[in-house]
C-alpha atoms as one frame of an Amber mdcrd trajectory, in Angstrom:
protein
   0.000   0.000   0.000   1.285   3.665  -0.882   4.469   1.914  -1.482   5.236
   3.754  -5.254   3.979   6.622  -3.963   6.505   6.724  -0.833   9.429   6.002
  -3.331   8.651   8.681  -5.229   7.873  11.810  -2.378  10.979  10.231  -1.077
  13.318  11.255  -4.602  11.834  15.182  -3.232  13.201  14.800  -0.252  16.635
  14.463  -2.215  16.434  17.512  -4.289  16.891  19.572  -0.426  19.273  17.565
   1.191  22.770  19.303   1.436  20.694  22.978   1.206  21.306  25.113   3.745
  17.488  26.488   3.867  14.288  25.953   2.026  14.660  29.051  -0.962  12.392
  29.646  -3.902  15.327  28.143  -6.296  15.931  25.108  -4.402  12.441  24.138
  -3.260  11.364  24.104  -7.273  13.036  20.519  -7.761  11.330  19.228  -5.000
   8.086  20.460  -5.538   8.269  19.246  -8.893   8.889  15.312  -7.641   5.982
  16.080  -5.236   3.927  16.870  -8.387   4.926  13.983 -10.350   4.468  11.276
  -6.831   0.741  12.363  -6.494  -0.010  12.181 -10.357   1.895   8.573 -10.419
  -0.424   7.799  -7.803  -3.910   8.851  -9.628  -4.384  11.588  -7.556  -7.282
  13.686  -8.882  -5.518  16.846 -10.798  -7.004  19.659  -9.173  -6.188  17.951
  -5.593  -2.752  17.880  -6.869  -2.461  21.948  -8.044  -4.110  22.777  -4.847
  -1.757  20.397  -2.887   1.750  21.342  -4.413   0.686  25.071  -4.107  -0.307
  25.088  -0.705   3.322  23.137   0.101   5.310  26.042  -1.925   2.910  28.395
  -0.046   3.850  27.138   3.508   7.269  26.134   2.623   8.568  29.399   1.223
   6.713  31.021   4.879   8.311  28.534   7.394  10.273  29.710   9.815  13.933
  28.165   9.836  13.872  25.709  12.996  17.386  25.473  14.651  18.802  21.954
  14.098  16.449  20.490  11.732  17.181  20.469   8.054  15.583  21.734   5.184
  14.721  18.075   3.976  13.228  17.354   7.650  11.621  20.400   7.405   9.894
  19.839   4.068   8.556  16.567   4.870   6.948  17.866   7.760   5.219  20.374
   5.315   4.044  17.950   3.619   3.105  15.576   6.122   0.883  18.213   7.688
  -0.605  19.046   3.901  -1.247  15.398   3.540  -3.555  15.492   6.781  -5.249
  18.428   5.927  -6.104  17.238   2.527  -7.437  13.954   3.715  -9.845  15.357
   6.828  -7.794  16.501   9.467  -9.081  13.983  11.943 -11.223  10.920  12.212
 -14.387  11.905  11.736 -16.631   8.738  13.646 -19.609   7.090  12.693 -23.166
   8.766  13.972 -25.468   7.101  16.683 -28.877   8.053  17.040 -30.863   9.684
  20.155 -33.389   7.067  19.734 -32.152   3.375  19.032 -31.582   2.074  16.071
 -28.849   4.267  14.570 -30.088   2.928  10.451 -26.922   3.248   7.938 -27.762
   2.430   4.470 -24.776   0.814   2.295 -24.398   1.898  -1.560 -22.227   1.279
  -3.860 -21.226  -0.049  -7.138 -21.083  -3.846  -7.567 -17.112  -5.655  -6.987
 -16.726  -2.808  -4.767 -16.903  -5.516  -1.631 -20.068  -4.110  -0.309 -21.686
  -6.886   1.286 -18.363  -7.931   3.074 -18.052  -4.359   4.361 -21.002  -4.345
   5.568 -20.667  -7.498   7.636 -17.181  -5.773   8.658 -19.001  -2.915  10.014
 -21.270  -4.838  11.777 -18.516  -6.935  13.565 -16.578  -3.944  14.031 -19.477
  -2.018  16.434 -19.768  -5.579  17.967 -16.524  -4.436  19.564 -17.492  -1.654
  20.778 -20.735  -3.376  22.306 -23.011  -2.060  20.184 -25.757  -5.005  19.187
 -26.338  -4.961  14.826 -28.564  -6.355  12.514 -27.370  -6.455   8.741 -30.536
  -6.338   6.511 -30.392  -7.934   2.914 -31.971  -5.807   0.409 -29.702  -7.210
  -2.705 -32.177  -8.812  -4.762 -30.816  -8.913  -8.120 -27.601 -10.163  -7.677
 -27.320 -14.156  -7.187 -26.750 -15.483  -4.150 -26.133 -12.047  -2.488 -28.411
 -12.627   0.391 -27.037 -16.423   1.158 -23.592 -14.347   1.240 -24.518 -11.806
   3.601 -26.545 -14.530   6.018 -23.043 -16.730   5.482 -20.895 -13.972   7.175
 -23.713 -13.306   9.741 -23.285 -16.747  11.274 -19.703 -15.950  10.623 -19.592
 -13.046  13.210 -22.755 -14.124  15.146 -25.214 -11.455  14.006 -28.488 -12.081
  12.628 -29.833 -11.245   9.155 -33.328 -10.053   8.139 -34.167 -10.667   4.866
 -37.489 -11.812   3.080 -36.278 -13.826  -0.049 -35.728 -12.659  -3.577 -39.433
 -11.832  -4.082 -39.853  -8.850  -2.112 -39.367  -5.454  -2.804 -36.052  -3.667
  -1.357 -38.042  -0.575  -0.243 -40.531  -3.270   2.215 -37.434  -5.431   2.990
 -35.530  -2.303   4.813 -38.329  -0.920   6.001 -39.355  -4.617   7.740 -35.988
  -4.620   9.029 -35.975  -1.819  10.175 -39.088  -2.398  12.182 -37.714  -5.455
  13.397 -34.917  -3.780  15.333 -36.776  -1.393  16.788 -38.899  -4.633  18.223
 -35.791  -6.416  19.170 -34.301  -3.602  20.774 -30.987  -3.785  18.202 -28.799
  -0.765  18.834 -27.663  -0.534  15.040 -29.584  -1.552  11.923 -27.010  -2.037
   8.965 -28.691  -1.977   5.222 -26.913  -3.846   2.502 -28.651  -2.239  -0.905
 -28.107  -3.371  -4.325 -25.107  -2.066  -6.805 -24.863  -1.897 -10.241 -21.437
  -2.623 -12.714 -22.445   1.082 -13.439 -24.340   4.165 -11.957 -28.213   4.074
 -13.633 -31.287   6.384 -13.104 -33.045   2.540 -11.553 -30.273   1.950  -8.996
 -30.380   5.770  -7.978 -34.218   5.873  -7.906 -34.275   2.641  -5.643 -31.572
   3.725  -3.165 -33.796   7.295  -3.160 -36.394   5.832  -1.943 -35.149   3.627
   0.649 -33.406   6.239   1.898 -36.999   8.069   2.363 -38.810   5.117   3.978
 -35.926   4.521   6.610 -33.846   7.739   6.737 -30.601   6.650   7.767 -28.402
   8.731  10.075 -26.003   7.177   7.963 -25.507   6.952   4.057 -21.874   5.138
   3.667 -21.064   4.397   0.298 -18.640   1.593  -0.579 -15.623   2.605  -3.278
 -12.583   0.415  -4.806  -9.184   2.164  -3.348  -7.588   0.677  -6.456  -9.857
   2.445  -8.957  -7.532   6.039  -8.112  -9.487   9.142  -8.437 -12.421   7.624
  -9.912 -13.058   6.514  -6.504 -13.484  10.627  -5.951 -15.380  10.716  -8.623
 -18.238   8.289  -8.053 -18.326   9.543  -4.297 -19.022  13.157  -5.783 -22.095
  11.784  -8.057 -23.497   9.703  -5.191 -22.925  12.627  -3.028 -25.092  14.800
  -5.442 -27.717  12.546  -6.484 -28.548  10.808  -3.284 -26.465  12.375  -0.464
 -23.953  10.782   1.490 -22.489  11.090   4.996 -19.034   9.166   4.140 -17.229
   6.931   2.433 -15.340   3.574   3.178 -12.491   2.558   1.128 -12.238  -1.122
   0.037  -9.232  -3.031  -1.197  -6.709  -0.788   0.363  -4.224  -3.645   1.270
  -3.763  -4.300  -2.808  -1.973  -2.611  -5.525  -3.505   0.758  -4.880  -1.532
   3.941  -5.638  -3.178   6.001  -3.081  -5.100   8.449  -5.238  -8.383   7.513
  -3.769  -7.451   8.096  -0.327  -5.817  11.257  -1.321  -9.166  12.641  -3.440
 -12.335  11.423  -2.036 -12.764  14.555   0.652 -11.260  17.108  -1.445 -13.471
  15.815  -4.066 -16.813  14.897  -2.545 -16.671  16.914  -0.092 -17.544  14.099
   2.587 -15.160  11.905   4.687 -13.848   8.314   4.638 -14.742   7.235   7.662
 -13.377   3.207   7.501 -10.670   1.542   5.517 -10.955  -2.208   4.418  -7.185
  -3.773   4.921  -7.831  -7.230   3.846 -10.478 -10.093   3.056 -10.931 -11.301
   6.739 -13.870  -9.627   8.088 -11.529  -8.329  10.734 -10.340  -6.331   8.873
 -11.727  -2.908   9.173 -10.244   0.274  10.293 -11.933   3.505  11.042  -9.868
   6.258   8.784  -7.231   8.381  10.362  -5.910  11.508   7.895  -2.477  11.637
  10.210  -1.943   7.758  10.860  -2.245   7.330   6.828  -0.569  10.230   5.967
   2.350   8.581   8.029   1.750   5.519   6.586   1.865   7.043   2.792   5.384
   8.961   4.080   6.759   5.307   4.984   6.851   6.201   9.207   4.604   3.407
   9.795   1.301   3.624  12.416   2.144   3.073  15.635  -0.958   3.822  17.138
  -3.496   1.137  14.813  -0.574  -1.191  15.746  -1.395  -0.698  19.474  -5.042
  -0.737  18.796  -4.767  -4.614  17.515  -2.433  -5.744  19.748  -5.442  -4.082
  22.596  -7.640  -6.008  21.077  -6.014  -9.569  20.878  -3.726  -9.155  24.285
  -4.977 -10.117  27.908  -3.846  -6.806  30.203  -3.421  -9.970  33.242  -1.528
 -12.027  31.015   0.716  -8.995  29.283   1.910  -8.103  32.988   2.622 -11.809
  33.958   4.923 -12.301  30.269   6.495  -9.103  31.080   7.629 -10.276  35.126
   8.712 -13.975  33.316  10.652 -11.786  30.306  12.511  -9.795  32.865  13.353
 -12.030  35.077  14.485 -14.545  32.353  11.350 -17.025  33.204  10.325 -16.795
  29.427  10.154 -20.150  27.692   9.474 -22.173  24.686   5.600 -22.334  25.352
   5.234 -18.396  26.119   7.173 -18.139  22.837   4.498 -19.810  20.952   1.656
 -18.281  22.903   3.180 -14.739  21.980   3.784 -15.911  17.991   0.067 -17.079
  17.902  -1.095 -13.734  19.090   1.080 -12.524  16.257  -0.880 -14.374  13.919
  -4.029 -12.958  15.086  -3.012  -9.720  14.825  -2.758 -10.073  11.252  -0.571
 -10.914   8.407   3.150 -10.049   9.011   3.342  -8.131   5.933   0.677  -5.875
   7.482   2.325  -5.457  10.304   5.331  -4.645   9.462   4.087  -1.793   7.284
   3.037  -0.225  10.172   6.317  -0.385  12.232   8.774   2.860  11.617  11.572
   1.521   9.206   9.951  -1.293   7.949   7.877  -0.643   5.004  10.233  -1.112
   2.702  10.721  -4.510   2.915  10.607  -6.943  -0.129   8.298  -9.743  -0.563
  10.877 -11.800  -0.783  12.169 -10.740   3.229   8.567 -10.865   3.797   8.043
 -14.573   2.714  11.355 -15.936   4.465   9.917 -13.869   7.852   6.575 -16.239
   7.184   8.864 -19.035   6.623  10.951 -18.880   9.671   7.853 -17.971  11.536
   6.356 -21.447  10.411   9.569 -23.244  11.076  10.212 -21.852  14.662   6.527
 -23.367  15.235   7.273 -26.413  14.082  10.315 -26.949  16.385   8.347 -25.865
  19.666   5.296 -28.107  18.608   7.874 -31.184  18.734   9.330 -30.531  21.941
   7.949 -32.676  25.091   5.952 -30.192  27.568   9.141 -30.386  29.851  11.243
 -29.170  27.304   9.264 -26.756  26.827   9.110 -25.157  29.934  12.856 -25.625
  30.772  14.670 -24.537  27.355  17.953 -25.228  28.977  17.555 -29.187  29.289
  18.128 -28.673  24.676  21.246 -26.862  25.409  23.602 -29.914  26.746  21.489
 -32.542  25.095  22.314 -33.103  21.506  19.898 -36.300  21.495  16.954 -33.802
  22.036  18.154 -31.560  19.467  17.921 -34.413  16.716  14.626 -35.752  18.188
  13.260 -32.238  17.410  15.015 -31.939  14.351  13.255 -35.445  12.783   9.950
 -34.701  14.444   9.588 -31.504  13.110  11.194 -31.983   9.560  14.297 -29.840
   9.882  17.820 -30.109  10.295  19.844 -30.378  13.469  21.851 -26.998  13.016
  18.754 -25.346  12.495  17.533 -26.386  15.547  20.543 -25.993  17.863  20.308
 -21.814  16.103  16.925 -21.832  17.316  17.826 -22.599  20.789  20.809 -20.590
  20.600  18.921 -17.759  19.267  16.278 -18.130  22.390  18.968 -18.215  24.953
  20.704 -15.153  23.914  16.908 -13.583  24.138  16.652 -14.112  27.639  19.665
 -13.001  28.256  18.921  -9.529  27.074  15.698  -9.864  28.617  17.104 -10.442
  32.216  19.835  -7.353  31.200  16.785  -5.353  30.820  15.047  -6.191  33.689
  18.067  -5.603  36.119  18.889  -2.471  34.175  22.019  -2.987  32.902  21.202
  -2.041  29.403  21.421   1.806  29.859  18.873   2.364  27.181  18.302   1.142
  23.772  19.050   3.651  21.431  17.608   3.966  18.110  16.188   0.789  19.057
  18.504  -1.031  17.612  18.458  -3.510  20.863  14.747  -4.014  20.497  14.876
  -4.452  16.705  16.874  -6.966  16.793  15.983  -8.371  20.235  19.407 -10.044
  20.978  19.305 -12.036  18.062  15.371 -12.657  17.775  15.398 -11.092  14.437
  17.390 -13.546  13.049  15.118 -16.110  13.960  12.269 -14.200  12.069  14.127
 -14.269   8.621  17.657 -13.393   8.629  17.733  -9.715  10.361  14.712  -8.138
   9.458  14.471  -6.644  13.282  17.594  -4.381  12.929  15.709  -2.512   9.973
  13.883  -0.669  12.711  17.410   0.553  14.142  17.826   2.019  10.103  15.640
   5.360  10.142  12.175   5.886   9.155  12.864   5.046   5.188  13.715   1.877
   5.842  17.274   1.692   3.814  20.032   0.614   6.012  23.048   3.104   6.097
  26.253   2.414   4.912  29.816   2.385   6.734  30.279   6.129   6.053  26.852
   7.450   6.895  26.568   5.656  10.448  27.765   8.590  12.507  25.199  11.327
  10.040  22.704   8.874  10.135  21.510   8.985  14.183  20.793  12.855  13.474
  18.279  12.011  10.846  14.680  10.578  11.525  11.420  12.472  11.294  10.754
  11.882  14.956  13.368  15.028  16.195  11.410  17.321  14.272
């Protein structure tokens, strides 16, 4: 995600570094990359004048800040243009006075609607709010089996009356059977169209009408670019909308819809889809993306799963065994199947500061190494386990591990290896005989942790927010760089 587009703003970073200040003849260069980045990424045109102007505008009147160099200083321009171009802030979904809160889903058809709005559903179910998703989708096959599917998938119910009803009776029925069942939130899946038509607009019209929604979210591809804009503007004008959510945004996507829809439409995104698990739905954040789309990762949705998978009891009883060096194999595997939870590893390491700029191919052997390390743990005995140390002197273990678990003896002798050295900084830690862990190079590479998920790829977080590792010569200039000092 945003990946071409980070590669790109990055080359206008370039064009200012070794400048003393930000001047009208060396911020031309610059601004010019910035150009080029946003139209690479299908950013709607007028967005993009309005954008790079506003940049010069600010740029050229920014005071000079003591330290920080005009590079820095320029991407924090930008950074803040990026926010203000995408909302400012989150703007959060409505909830009625009087229960239900009614949002009505639109949108085009291979857009993911009916997933998104079983996502949506799900994702209030976290936040205690009780939903039931209504199946208005007539005309599409098998729609309504789909959206009753994912119901029982996420354990909220479905109304829907068949195939031979009309959509208009269907919400309103549903409608009226939430009010009766005392549901907090009704959700309205509506029909879409491969195209907008005067039927699908008149339809939507007047279910919108009969059940007027506090909440008109329509449902647009992230990887159709500024058309995305586009068909949020028309819906916006011929049926009104409240917001927008953007589907598909863990593919191929440039980043032009994310970057267009409120300039455009004039109305938020207020949700992201990440992924095809019907977990995965975000609410929209103008500052975490724009960090995201500037390659400084998300730190704070990266809390927010973790919150939502970890145990508060348990986290405090890992942390006592980690620093006192009680840590073992099965806490290990307890902590990697969280991991899992959380998400895929690519997506998680795209929001960690240095690391979206890892390859697919560092990617895949971190997934690898991940699956091997499990294997290894799943053939020790329960006492092995839970004393790592009896592997260490034992090389009969070692090879009973290695044939039960289809590996090679080496490889697991460097897992234990790895492990022990682990603890070891652990238990430094905990005593407090680290003195600190600058640039986080200890915790990136966790005393040798990173090597056992895929040959190093913890020390990129010790190598700056762009995620390219320094070389010899740059070490020393390198610790005064990083976006965070500004």
């Amino acid at each position: 995600m945003f990946d071409a587009l980070a590669e790109r703003l990055e080359d206008a970073w370039k064009k200012l570094r070794g400048q003393d200040k930000i001047s009208q003849a060396n911020i031309q260069d610059a601004l010019k990359e910035v150009r080029r980045a946003l139209l690479s990424a299908d950013v709607n045109l007028q967005v993009v004048k309005k954008f790079v102007a506003d940049v010069e505008t600010t740029a050229m009147g920014a005071d000079v800040i003591a330290g920080v160099r005009p590079d820095q200083q320029f991407i924090k321009i930008v950074y803040d243009e990026l926010v203000q171009v995408m909302g400012e802030s989150n703007v959060p979904l409505a909830k009625a006075d009087t229960s239900p809160t009614i949002v009505l889903m639109a949108g085009l058809q291979g857009t993911g609607k009916t997933t998104a709005t079983a996502k949506l559903a799900l994702h209030l179910g976290k936040e205690n709010r009780s939903c039931l998703m209504v199946a208005t989708d007539v005309y599409r096959p098998a729609a309504i089996d789909q959206l009753v599917t994912l119901g029982e998938q996420i354990n909220i119910p479905v109304f829907e009356m068949g195939t031979d009803t009309n959509p208009v009776e269907i919400a309103c029925q549903g409608v009226a059977h939430a009010k009766e069942t005392g549901v907090d939130t009704v959700i309205i899946d509506t029909a879409g169209r491969l195209q907008i038509d005067a039927e699908m607009m008149a339809e939507l019209a007047q279910i919108k009408d009969n059940v007027k929604p506090d909440e008109v979210l329509l449902v647009v591809d992230a990887m159709t670019g500024q058309e995305a804009a586009t068909l949020t503007h028309t819906f916006n004008q011929q049926i009104g909308i409240t917001g927008a959510i953007l589907t598909k945004l863990d593919g191929d996507t440039r980043g032009g819809a994310a970057l267009s829809v409120r300039q455009v439409s004039g109305q938020p995104i207020k949700f992201v889809g990440v992924g095809e698990k019907v977990e995965a739905l975000q609410p929209f954040y103008p500052d975490r993306m724009a960090s995201r789309i500037l390659g400084m990762g998300d730190v704070l949705t990266l809390v927010e799963k973790a919150q939502e998978e970890i145990d508060m009891a348990d986290a405090a009883q890992m942390q006592e065994k980690m620093l006192n060096a009680q840590f073992d194999f099965s806490d290990f595997l307890k902590q990697m199947r969280l991991l899992k939870n959380m998400g895929s590893l690519g997506g998680l390491m795209k929001l960690m500061p240095g690391m979206g700029k890892l390859s697919s191919d560092q990617l895949e052997k971190g997934e690898g190494k991940l699956k091997q390390t499990e294997a290894m743990i799943n053939s020790m005995t329960a006492e092995e386990r839970r004393n790592p140390d009896l592997l260490a002197g034992s090389p009969s273990r070692r090879r009973r591990i290695a044939r039960g678990s289809g590996h090679s003896e080496r490889e697991v002798s460097s897992l234990i290896s790895e492990f022990t050295k682990m603890r070891s900084l652990m238990k430094q830690m905990g005593q407090g005989q680290m003195g600190g862990l600058p640039g986080m190079g200890g915790m990136g590479g966790m005393g040798g942790m990173g090597d056992m998920f895929g040959g190093g790829m913890g020390n990129r977080a010790s190598q700056g927010w762009r995620g390219s590792g320094p070389t010899k010569k740059k070490k020393k200039a390198k610790k005064k760089k990083g976006f965070g000092q500004l």
